[in-house]
C-alpha positions, -999 to +999 in steps of 0.1 A: -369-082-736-398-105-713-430-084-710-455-101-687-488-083-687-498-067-654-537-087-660-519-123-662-496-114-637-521-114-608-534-145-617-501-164-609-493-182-575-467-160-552-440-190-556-447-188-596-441-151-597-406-152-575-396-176-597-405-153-625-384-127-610-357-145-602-350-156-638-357-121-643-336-102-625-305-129-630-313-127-670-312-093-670-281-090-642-265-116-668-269-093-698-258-063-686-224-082-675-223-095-709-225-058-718-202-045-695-175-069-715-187-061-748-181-026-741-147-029-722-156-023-689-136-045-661-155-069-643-152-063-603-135-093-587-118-108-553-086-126-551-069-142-528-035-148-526-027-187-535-001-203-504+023-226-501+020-250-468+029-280-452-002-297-454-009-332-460-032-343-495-067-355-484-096-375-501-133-369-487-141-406-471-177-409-459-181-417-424-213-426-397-222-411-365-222-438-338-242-428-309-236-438-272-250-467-246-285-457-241-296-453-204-324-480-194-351-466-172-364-500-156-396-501-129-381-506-090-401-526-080-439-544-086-468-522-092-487-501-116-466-477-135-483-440-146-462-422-171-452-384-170-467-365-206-445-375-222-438-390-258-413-410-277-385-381-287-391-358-264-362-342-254-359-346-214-338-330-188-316-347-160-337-354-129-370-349-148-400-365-137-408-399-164-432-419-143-450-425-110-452-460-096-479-471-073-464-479-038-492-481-018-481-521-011-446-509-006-462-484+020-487-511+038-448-532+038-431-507+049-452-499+083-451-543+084-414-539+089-413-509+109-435-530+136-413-561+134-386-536+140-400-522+169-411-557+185-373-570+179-365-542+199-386-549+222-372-584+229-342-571+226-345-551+260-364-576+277-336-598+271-312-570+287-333-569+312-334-612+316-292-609+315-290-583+343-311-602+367-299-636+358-264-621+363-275-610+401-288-648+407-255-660+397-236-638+415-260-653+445-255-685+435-217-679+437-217-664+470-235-693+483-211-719+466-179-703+484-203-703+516-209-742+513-169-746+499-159-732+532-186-752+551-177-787+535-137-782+543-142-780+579-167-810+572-135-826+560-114-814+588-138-830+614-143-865+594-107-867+597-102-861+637-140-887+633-159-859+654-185-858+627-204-884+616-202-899+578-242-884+574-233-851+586-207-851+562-226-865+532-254-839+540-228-810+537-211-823+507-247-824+490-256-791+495-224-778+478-228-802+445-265-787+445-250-751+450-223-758+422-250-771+400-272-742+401-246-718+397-232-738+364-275-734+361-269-700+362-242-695+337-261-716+308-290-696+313-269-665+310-252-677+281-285-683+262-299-649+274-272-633+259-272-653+226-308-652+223-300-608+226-274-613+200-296-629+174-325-608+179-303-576+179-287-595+139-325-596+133-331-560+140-304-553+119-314-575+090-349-556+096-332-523+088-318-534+058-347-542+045-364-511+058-336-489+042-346-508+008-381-503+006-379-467+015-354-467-012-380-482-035-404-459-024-385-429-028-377-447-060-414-448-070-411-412-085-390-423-113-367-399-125-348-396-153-306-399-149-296-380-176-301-358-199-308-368-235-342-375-254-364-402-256-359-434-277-381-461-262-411-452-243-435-480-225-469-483-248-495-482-221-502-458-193-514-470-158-493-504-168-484-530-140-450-538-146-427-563-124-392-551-110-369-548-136-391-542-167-383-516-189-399-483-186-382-464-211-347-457-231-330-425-229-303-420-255-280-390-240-265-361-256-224-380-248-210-407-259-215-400-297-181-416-321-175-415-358-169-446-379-155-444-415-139-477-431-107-464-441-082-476-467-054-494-453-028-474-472-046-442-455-041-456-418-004-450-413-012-411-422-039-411-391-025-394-358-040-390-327-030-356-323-045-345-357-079-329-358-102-343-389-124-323-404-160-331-414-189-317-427-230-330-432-235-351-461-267-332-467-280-298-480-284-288-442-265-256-434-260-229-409-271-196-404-245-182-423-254-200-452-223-228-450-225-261-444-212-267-402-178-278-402-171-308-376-133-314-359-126-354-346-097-369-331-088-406-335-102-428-312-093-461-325-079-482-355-103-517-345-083-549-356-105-556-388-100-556-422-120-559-450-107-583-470-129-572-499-123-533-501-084-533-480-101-509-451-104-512-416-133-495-393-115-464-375-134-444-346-130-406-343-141-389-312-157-352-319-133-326-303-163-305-295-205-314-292-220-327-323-241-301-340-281-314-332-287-320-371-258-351-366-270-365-330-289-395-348-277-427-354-261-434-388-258-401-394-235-397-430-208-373-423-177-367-455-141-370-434-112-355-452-087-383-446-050-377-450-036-401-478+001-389-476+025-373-453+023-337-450+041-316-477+048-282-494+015-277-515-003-251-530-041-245-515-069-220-527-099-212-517-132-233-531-144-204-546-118-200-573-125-232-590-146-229-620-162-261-634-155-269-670-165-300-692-129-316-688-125-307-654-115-271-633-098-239-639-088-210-622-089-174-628-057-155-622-054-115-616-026-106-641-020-071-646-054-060-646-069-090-664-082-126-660-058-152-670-070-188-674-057-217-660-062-254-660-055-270-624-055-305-612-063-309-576-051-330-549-078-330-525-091-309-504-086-291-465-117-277-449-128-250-472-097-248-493-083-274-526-050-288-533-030-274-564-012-298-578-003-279-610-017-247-627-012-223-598+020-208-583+026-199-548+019-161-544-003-157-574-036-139-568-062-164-576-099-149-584-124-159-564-155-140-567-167-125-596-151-153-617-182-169-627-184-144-660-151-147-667-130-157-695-094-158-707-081-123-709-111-105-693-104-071-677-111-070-641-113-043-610-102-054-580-121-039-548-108-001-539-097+005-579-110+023-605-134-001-627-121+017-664-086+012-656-085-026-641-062-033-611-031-038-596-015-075-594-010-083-560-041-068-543-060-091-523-085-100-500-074-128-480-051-154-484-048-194-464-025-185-443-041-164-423-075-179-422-057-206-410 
């Protein structure tokens, strides 16, 4: 037995004593298993009861996250840009402020065009005005054109019966001409009026386009962010004069994220659409419950590639539900379980059974109150469960906690039995089908 001397004991580092401990306590937990079989007692175990379904054989294939288009925050217009506190991977919210935009010149430009507006206008009516009085002067003009018609006809009538003389006549017949000619006077000047009106109201027009546009930029000036996602590009200098169009800052959103795994081209005619592909984390990060996050995809796309060199082609899953935050980076490495056969009648266990042994895995099975040993060869594996290809038969209670002391023809307790006298075959704790 360890004996560590209260004096020295002090003198260690808190992580050195827990470590201490911990071999301690597991030593001694170990021994007094050991015991426990030396003197006959059953070990206490789970089972679960081993399933036959119509599942297809899988291989783990690894697989990167593709993220989305990133959104491009550019500057509206010329001017100096100040940006929000912000830095590069900050996470920012839809509609969030990202930078202010000096548009004091857009201001001075705006009031510019809002007097040009208001002087067009002011032609404009004048104009109005010019057309309604130049329409009275023809309508003068007219009046006295039909007077002079009806005054050179009877000037006519009397040259023919010769009771006028030829001056008379010539005098009368000049004063109409002269009266037609200022009314056709009056028309053209009419007609300009009114296109001169027409082109200064397109003007005024043209003006509040333009007006609309700059109060756009202006409005624009307090640049907001579109979406919601985090920062990956940021602009390297505050109070920066930037032209239209350069780029303030890159936003990659929290959408748009794919899966790409180069898949064997034997594999692809097992892929469906309307399967769900599971996936997990190809790193030690786990959940709160202490197992690694478990990620469902859908096929996306088979893209018309092959690698000439390894027989795959690129395929693009689509997550059925949000990416869990630890995968939201580009590249991430995720492990697919890929189908690589049509779905059959297999037998599937729990993880938990296997036990790891120089020439591969067994599996403890609950026979009659004792641990029987068997060797298994897998085919793959389904979420949290492995493929029996041999070894295990449907209906057998497979041992999956409490195995890890185990040998062949251990006695063993099942939960709710009396640890002297062992345990009934068939008691279990869970079984595939109906976790699944």
């Amino acid at each position: 037995m360890v004996k560590i001397s209260v004096i020295r004991l002090h003198q260690l580092s808190a992580s050195r004593c827990f470590i201490i401990f911990s071999l301690l306590f597991f030593g001694i937990a170990s021994v007094n298993m050991a015991h426990a079989q030396s003197f006959g007692r059953a070990a206490k175990v789970e089972t679960q009861t081993a399933t036959q379904q119509k599942i297809a054989p899988q291989t783990p294939i690894q697989g990167r996250v593709k993220t989305g288009l990133m959104e491009i925050i550019t500057a509206p217009a010329n001017g100096t840009v100040r940006l929000a506190d912000l830095r590069i991977g900050d996470l920012i919210a839809k509609d969030q402020k990202l930078a202010e935009q000096d548009s004091s010149a857009l201001q001075t430009e705006h009031r510019l065009l809002a007097l040009q507006i208001e002087e067009t206008q002011t032609r404009i009516d004048q104009l109005a005005s010019d057309i309604e009085f130049e329409g009275q002067l023809r309508e003068v003009a007219a009046e006295k054109l039909e007077l002079l018609a009806a005054k050179l006809e009877r000037a006519e009538q009397l040259r023919r019966s010769q009771t006028i003389s030829p001056e008379a006549y010539d005098t009368t017949k000049s004063a109409y001409l002269a009266a037609r000619e200022q009314l056709l006077g009056r028309h053209r000047t009419h007609a300009q009026l009114s296109y001169q009106r027409n082109t200064a109201r397109l003007s005024a027009k043209q003006l509040a386009v333009q007006l609309a546009e700059l109060e756009e930029d202006i409005n624009a000036s307090m640049i907001k962010s579109p979406v919601q996602g985090q920062i990956f590009e940021l602009a390297d200098a505050n109070a920066l004069y930037m032209r239209e169009g350069d780029k303030i800052a890159s936003i990659r959103t929290d959408s748009g994220f794919e899966v790409e795994a180069d898949i064997p081209a034997d594999y692809i005619g097992f892929l469906s659409e309307s399967d769900v592909i599971y996936a997990r984390l190809e790193t030690a990060a786990r959940s709160a419950s202490g197992t690694t996050e478990q990620i469902e995809l859908r096929l996306r796309a088979i893209l018309p590639t092959q690698n000439s060199r390894t027989s795959t082609r690129p395929v693009r899953f689509v997550p059925v539900q949000p990416l869990p935050a630890l995968a939201r980076a580009e590249n991430t490495a995720l492990s697919l379980s890929i189908p690589t056969k049509a779905p059959e009648n297999l037998i599937a266990i729990s993880q938990d059974a296997l036990v790891p042994v120089n020439s591969g895995y067994v599996v403890f099975v609950a026979k009659d109150g004792l641990a029987e040993q068997r060797i298994v060869t897998l085919g793959g594996t389904v979420r949290d469960y492995v493929v029996i290809l041999s070894g295990v038969d449907a209906g057998e209670e497979v041992i999956t906690k409490g195995n890890e002391i185990l040998s062949d023809g251990s006695k063993i307790a099942l939960p709710g039995a009396r640890a002297d006298k062992g345990a009934k075959p068939g008691n279990k704790s869970g079984s595939w089908k109906k976790q699944n």
